[in-house]
C-alpha positions in Angstrom: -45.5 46.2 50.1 -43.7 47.4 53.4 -44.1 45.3 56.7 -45.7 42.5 55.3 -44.8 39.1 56.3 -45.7 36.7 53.4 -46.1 33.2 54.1 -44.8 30.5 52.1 -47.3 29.8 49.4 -48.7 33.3 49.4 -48.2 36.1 46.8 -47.5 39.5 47.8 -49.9 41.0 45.4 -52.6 39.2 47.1 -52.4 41.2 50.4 -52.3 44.6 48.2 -54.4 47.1 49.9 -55.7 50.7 49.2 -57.7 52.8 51.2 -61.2 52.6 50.0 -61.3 49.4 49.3 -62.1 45.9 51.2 -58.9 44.1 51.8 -59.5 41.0 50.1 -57.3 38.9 52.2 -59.9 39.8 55.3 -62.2 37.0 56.2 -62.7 35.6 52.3 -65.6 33.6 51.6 -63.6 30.6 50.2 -60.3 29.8 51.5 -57.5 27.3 52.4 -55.8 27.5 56.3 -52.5 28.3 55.7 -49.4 27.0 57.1 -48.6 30.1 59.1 -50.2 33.1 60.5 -50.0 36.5 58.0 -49.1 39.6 59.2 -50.5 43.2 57.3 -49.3 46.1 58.2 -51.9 48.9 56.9 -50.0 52.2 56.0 -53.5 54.6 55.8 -53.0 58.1 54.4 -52.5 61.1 56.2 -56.0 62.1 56.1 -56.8 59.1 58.7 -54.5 60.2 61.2 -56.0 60.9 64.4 -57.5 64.3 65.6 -58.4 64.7 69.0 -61.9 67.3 70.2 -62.3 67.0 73.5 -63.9 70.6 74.6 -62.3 70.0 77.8 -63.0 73.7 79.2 -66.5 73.0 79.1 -66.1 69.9 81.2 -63.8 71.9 83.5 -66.5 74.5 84.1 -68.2 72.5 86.4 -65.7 71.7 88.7 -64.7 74.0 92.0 -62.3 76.8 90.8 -59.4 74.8 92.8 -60.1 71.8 90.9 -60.3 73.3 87.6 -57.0 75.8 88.3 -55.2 72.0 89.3 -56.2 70.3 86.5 -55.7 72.9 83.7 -52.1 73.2 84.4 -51.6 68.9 84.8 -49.6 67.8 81.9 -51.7 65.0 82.2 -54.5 67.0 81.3 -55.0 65.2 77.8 -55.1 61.8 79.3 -58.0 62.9 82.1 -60.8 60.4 81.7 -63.1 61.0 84.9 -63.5 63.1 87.7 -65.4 61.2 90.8 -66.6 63.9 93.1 -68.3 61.6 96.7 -69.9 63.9 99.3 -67.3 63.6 102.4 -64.4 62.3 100.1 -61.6 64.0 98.2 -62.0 65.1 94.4 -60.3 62.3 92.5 -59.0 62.4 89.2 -58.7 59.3 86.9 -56.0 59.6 83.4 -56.2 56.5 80.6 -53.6 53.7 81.1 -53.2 54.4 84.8 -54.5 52.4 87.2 -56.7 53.4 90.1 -57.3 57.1 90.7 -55.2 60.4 92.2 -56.7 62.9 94.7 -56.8 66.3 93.5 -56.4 67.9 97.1 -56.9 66.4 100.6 -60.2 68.7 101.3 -63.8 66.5 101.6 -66.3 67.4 98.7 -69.2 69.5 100.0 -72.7 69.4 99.4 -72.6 73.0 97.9 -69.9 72.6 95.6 -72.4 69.2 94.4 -75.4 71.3 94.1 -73.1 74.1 92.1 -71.8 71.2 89.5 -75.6 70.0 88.9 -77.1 73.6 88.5 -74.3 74.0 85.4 -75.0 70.4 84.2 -78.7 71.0 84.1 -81.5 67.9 84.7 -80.9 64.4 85.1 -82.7 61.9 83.0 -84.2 58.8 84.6 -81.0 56.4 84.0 -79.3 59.5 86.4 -77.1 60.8 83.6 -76.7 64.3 82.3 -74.7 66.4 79.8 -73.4 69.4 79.0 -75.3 70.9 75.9 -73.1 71.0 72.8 -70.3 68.7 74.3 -70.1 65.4 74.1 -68.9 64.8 78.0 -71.2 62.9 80.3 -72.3 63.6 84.4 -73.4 60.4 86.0 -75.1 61.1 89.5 -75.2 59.0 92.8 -78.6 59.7 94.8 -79.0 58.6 98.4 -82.5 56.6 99.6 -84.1 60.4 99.5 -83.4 61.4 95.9 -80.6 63.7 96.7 -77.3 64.0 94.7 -74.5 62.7 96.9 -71.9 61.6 94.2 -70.9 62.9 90.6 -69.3 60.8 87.8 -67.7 63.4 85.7 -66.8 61.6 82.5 -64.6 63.1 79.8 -66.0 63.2 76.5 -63.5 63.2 73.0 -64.4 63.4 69.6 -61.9 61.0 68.1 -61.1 61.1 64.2 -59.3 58.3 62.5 -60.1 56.3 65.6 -61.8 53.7 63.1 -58.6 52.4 60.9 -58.5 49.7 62.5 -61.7 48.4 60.7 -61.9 50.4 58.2 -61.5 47.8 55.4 -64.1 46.1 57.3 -67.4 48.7 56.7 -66.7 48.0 52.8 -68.6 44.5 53.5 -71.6 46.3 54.2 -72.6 43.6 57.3 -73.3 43.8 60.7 -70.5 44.9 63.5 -70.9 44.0 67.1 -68.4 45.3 69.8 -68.4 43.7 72.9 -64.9 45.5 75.7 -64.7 46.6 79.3 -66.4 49.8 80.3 -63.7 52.7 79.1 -62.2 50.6 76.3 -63.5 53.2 73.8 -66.1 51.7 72.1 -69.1 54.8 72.6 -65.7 56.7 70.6 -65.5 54.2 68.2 -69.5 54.3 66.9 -69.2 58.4 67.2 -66.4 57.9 64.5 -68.2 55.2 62.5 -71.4 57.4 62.3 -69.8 60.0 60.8 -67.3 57.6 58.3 -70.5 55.7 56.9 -72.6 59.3 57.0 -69.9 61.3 55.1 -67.4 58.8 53.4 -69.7 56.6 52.5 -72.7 58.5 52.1 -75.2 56.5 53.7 -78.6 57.3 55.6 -77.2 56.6 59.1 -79.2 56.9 62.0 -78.2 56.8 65.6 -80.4 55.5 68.3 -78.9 57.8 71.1 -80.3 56.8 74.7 -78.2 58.5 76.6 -76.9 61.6 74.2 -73.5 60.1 75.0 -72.8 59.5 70.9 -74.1 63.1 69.6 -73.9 64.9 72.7 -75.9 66.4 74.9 -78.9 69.1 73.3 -81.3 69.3 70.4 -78.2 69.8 68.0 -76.2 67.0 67.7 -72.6 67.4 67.9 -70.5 67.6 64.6 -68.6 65.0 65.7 -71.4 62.5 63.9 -70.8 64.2 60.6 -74.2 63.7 58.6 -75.5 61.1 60.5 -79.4 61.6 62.2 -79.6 60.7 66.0 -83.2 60.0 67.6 -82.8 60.5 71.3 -84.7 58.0 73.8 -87.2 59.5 76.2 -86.4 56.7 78.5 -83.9 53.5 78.5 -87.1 51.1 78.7 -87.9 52.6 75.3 -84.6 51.9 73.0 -86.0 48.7 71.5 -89.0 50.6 70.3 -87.0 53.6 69.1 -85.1 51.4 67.0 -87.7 50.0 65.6 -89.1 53.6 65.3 -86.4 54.2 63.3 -86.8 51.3 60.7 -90.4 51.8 60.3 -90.1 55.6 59.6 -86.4 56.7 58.4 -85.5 54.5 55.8 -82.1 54.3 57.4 -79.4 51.9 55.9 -77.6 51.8 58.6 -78.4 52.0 62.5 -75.7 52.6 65.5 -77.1 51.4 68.7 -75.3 51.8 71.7 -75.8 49.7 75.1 -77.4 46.6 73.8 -78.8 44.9 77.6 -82.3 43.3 77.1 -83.9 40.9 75.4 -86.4 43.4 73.7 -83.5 45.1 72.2 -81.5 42.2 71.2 -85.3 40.8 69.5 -85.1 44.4 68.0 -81.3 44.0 66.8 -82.5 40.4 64.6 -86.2 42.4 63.3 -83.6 45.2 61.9 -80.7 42.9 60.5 -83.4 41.0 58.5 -85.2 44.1 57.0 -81.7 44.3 55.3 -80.2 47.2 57.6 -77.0 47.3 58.5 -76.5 47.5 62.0 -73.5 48.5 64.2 -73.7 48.0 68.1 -72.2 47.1 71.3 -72.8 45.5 74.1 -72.1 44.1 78.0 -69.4 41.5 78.2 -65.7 41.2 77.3 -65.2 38.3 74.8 -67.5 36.5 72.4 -68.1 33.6 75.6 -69.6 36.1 77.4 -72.4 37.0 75.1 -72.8 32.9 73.7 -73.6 31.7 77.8 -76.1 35.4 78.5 -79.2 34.0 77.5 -80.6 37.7 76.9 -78.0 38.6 74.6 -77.1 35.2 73.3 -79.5 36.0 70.2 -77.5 38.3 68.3 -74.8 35.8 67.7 -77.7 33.5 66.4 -79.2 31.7 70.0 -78.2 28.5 71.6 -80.0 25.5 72.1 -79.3 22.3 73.1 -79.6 19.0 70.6 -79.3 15.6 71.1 -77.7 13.2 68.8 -78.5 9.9 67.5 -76.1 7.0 69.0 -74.1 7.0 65.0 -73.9 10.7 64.4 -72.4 11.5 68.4 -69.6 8.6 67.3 -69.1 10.0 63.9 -68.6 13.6 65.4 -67.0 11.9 68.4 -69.3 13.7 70.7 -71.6 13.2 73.7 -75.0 13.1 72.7 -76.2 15.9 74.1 -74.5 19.2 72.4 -74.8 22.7 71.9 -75.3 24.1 68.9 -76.3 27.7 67.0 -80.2 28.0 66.3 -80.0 30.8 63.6 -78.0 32.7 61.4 -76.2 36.0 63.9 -77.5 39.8 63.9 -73.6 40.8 63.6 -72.0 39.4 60.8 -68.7 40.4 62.7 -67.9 40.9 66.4 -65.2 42.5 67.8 -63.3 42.1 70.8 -62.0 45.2 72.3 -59.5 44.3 74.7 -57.7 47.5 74.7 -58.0 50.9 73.2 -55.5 49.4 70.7 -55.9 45.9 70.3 -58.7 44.2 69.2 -59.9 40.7 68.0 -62.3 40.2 65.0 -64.2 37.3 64.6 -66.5 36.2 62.1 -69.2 35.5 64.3 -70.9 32.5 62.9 -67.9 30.6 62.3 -66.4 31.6 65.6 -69.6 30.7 67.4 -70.0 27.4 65.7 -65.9 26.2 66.6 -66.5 27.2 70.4 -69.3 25.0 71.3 -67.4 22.0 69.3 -64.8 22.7 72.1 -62.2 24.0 69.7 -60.7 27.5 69.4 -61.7 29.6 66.3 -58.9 31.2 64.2 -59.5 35.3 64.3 -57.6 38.2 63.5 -55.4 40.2 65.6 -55.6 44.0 65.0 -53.6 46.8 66.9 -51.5 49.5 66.3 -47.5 49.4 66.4 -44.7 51.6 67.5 -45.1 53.9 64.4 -48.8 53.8 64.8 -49.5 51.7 61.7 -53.0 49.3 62.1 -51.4 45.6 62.0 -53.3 42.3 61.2 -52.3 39.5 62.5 -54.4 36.4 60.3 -54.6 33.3 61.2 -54.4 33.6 64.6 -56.0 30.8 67.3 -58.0 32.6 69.1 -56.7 32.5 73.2 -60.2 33.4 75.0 -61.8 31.5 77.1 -64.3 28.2 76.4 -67.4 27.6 76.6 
């Protein structure tokens, strides 16, 4: 098999792979630590290559004439994540993988060209974001102490196709995913991409608990972007936990994408799910797996932390102080991953992963991202280089 790297003692038919399948070198139940770290390169078919919606003369439409005449002829135009449009300020324009933001002219935004954008965006919903109806782009508004509109977020929405080879071999377990990254990182792209994979690929009763309409778009018909999957919108953020029980009680979904996880309800909401047997696919605030193990409001979906203390023989025998932490329950998300880029991410097994950082030691993981030829490449065996606990 081309580009893999076979460690001594390994077999190259045991890291055969073919779409459609589980890899069965990935996380297996019963296994030895090798000697080395294995690297798979996953050649996917053609079909999986990526296609790219991202309706972007829709978004455009709500911009001043100047701006839109600019950015239509940028060659950058593809790469345009955000618009940011302050009262007083100039337009700015913001493009992935470049840091910081580029004014699109040196003339202040006006207050009239701010009412003109919200009158094509439509209402705002109580969390201050809109969209435009049959898109999936998003309009985040600033309000001064009066209620009024004195700053637009103008956020480019894109359908991404074959964004999801990068765990594809991964939805074949059936369990639990939980993505934790940065704000932009892609994951609100990524569970767009899995709703419609486990909806039309793998035929399952997918529901999407859509708070926001930022997964299927803005409107009463979701975007086909989602493939077959159902989405339930939210009539308020407050109410996600209950949705998603909603959903449970009255959809007979096997599988729920939730996006946003931030409270304590939800994450209570996230365990009730996982142990009616449904699989669940999330994300949530924070970076790596430490940040969700110290938030005590989201700490419960990689199973809770408590604190134990030891008897004087067992805190020698483990060579430990007394007083440790340790997991209280079994995790929501059978998997997490760490988005770290739009291209390179860390999956952990989250129970195993969880259990090796409050001993104080660092968890091996896998390392997956794309290479120059844009082939999805696993690094195994890797010790994991986040931060402790």
């Amino acid at each position: 098999m081309a580009g893999v790297c076979v460690p001594l003692g390994f077999s190259r038919s045991c890291l055969s792979y073919q779409h459609g399948e589980a890899c069965r070198l990935l996380f297996p139940i019963r296994r030895r630590r090798p000697v080395f770290s294995t690297v798979v390169s996953l050649a996917l078919p053609e079909s999986s290559s990526m296609i790219v919606d991202d309706n972007l003369g829709a978004f455009l439409e709500i911009l001043p004439r100047d701006l839109r005449h600019r950015l239509l002829n940028d060659s950058r135009r593809n790469q345009l994540v955000e618009v940011i449009m302050d009262l007083g300020r100039p337009p700015e324009a913001r493009y992935l993988g470049e840091p910081g933001g580029q004014y699109l002219r040196n003339i202040e935004v006006s207050m009239e060209e701010l009412e003109d954008a919200q009158e094509l965006v439509g209402e705002f919903g109580a969390d201050n974001r809109a969209g435009i109806e049959g898109t999936l782009h998003r309009i985040s508004a600033i309000r001064n102490r009066k209620g009024f509109v004195v700053g637009l977020t103008c956020r480019v929405g894109r359908a991404v196709s074959g964004h999801i080879d990068m765990l594809y071999d991964l939805l074949h377990y059936g369990k639990s995913i939980l993505f934790v990254g940065r704000p932009g990182v892609g994951k609100t792209t990524v569970l767009r991409e899995m709703a419609r994979v486990l909806s039309d690929e793998f035929q399952k009763r997918v529901v999407i608990i859509d708070t926001s309409n930022e997964i299927g778009g803005d409107g009463d018909i979701p975007h086909s972007a989602i493939g077959g999957a159902r989405r339930m919108q939210v009539p308020k953020p407050s109410l996600q936990h209950k949705v998603m029980i909603e959903a449970v009680e009255n959809h007979m979904p096997q599988v729920i994408i939730v996006d946003e996880i931030g409270t304590e309800a939800e994450a209570l909401a996230c365990r009730t799910i996982a142990e009616r047997g449904v699989m669940l696919i999330g994300t949530a605030h924070g970076e790596q797996l430490q940040n969700i193990i110290k938030n005590p409001t989201l700490s419960d979906l990689i199973g809770g932390i408590e604190t134990v203390t030891l008897g004087d023989e067992e805190a020698r025998a483990r060579r430990s102080q007394k007083s440790i932490l340790e997991r209280k329950a079994p995790p929501t998300f059978y998997f997490l991953i760490e988005m770290r880029e739009r291209d390179y991410w860390i999956a952990h097994q989250t129970e195993k992963s969880v259990d090796m950082l409050l001993r104080g030691r660092n968890p091996m993981v896998e390392v997956r991202r794309r290479d120059d030829e844009f082939k999805v490449v696993i690094e195994r065996w890797k010790s994991y280089e986040g931060q402790g606990i």
